[in-house]
N, C-alpha and C positions, 0 to 999 in steps of 0.2 A: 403941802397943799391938802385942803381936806378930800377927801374919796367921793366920789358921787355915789352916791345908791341906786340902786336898778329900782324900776318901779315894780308893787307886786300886786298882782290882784287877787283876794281871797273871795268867799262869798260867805256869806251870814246864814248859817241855815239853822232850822228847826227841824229836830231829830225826834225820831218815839226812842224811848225808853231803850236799850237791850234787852231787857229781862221784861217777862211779864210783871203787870203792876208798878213798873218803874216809870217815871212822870218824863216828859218831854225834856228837851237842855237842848240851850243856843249853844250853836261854837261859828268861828270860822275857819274856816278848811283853805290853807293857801293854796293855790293853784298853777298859778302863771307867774312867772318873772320874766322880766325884760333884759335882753342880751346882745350889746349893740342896736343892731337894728329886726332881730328877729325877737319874737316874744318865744319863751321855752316855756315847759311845762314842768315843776315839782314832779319827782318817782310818786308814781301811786299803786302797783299792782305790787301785791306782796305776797306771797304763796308760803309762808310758814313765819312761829312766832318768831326767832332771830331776826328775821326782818322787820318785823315790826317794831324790832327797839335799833338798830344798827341805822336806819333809816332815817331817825328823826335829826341824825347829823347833817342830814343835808337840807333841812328847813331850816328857816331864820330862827332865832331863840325869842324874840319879841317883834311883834309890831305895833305899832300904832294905825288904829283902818280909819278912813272917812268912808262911810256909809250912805249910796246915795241909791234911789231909784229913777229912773226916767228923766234923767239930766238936772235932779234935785238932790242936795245932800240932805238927807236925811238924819246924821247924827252922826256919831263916832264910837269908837271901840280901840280898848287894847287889848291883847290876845299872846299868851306867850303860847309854845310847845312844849307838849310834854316830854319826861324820861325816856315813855315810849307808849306809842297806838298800843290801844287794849284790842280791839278787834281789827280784822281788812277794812271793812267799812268804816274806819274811821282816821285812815292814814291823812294826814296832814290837818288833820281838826286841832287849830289850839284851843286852848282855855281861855275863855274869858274872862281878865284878872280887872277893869276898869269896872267903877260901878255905876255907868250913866243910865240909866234906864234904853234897852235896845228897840230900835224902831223896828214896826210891823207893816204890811202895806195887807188891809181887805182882811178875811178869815180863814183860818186853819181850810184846805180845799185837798179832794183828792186829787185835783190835779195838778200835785204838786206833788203828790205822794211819791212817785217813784216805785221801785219794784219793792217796796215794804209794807205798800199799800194803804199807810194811815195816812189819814188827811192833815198836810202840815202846813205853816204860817208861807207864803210867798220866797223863796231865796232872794236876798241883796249882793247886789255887789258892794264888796270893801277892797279899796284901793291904798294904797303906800302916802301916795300924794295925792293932794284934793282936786284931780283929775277927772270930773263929774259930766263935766258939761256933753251935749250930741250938738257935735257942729252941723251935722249931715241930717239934722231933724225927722228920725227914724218915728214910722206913726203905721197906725193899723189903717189899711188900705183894701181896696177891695180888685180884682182883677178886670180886665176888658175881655170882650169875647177871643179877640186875636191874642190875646196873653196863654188866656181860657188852652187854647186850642194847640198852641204853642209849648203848651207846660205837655197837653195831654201826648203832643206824640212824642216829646223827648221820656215820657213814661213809658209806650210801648219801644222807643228802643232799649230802653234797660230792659225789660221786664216783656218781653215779647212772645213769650210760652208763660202760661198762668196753668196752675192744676185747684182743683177746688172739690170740696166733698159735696154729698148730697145729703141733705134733713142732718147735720150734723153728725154724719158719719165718717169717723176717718179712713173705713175702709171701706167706702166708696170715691175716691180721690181720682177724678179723669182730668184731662184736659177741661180747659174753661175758655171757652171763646168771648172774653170780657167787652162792653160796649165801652163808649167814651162816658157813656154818663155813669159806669161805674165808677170813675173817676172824680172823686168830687175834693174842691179844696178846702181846706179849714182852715188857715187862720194863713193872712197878708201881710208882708208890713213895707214900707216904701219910704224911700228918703227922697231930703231936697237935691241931693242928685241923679234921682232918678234910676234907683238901684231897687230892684222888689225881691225878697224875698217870697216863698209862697209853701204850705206844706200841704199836702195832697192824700187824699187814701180813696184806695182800692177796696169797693165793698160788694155786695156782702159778701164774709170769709165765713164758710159752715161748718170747717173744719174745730175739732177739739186739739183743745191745747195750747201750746205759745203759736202764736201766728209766725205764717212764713213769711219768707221777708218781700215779697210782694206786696202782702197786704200791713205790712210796717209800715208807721207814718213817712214820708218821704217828703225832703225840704229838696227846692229848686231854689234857684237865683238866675234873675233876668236883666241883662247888664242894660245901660243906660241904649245901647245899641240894638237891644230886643234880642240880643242870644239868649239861650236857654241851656243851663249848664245843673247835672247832678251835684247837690251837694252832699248828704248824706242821712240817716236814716235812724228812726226813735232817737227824739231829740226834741226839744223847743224851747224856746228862744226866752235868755232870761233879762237881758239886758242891752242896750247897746249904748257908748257912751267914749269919749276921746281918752281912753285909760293914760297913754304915753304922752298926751297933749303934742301930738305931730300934727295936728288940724283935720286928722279924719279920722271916723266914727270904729272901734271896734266892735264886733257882738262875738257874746259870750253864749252858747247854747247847754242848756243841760242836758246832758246824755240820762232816757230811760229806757231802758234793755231788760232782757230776762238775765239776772242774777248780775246785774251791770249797770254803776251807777257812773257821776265823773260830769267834767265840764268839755268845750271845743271853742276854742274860741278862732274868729276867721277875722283875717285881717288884711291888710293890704287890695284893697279892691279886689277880697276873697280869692284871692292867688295865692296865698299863704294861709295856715292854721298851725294850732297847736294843741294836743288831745291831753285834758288828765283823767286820766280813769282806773279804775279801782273794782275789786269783786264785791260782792255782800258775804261770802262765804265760799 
């Protein structure tokens, strides 16, 4: 009997250079495989060179990706693995050995950059199987005031002592008695079931340096029943799309952190996730 194959999802990304003056290079970086009925995630954190070559035994040797953005395929790719990752930040990136010309969506943006901070082309998801479709019609959405208000207290029970600097001084650091309209959201998205994500921030933060995780971006999700549930924090959202074709919608978020890059993808009416994440150094 032939073997089934687990489905895998990589993503398409646009990389700067390593080196100064070195030109940008597509790869796709696998990520997620699917395992029975839970989706797992590829090893990606590696803390010395041995790992970096011993490692690539547990990625696939070749794939074939379909390449799709916003419930559209977009093209295709094949992608083997190398010997072994030359850097951390580049654990599970294969080569892209096919020569079709690779799809782009919009312009090179820093906000796509990540902690390396060059402005790079949009990440795609690539999938094993032509798995594209969003059954769950995920779309940029806007909040109601009870949603509004809703997101803001499940913020102060995380986050219910804030300290903050004054004119940008970190050693002036007191308590912050923050309002609601510190709290503002940025960016929606809603499906035909009735599920919202929502990502929020905390402002203004005076302090110097990496922000604290107060004032990190923070993603909520509001079930079709109007709870209001922490999902987790510097991240946004790169995709969402029926990867395993069960009839409902994954999303795939990209993790951006100080010195922390990686994907999260949430699944099973966001009861379930799986993290891959990696250092820069």
């Amino acid at each position: 009997m032939a073997q089934v194959q687990p489905v895998l999802i990589g993503v398409l990304e646009d990389n700067p250079g390593h080196f100064v003056g070195e030109p940008h290079y597509r790869a796709v970086r696998a990520v997620f495989h699917k395992q029975a009925d839970r989706w797992k995630a590829f090893p990606g954190d590696c803390s010395d060179h041995d790992c970096l070559k011993a490692i690539t035994a547990k990625y696939p040797r070749e794939v074939d990706w379909t390449i799709s953005f916003d419930g559209r395929q977009l093209g295709r790719a094949t992608s083997r693995t190398p010997d072994a990752f030359e850097f951390y930040s580049s654990v599970g990136q294969q080569i892209i050995t096919s020569k079709d010309v690779l799809p782009t969506v919009g312009q090179p943006s820093q906000e796509f950059a990540g902690f390396l901070g060059e402005p790079v082309y949009r990440p795609l998801i690539a999938v094993s199987q032509p798995n594209y479709r969003d059954p769950d019609g995920w779309k940029r959405a806007k909040l109601s005031e009870t949603e509004t208000l809703a997101i803001r207290r499940q913020f102060r029970k995380r986050f219910p002592k804030v300290a903050n600097c004054l004119k940008g001084q970190s050693d002036k650091e007191k308590p912050w008695p923050y309002e609601d309209s510190n709290i503002t959201a940025q960016k929606v998205y809603a499906s035909k079931r009735n599920w919202i994500v929502a990502s929020v921030l905390l402002a203004p933060n005076r302090c110097d340096g990496p922000s604290d995780e107060p004032f990190a971006m923070q993603w909520f999700v509001i079930t079709p029943q109007q709870e209001v549930r922490w999902l987790d924090s510097n991240m946004w959202l790169v995709d969402a799309s029926d990867y395993d074709g069960d009839g409902k919608s994954e999303l795939v978020f990209a993790i951006d952190d100080y010195n922390r890059g990686g994907y999260r993808l949430f699944y099973d009416d966001f009861r379930q996730r799986a993290v891959f994440e990696f250092s820069y150094h």
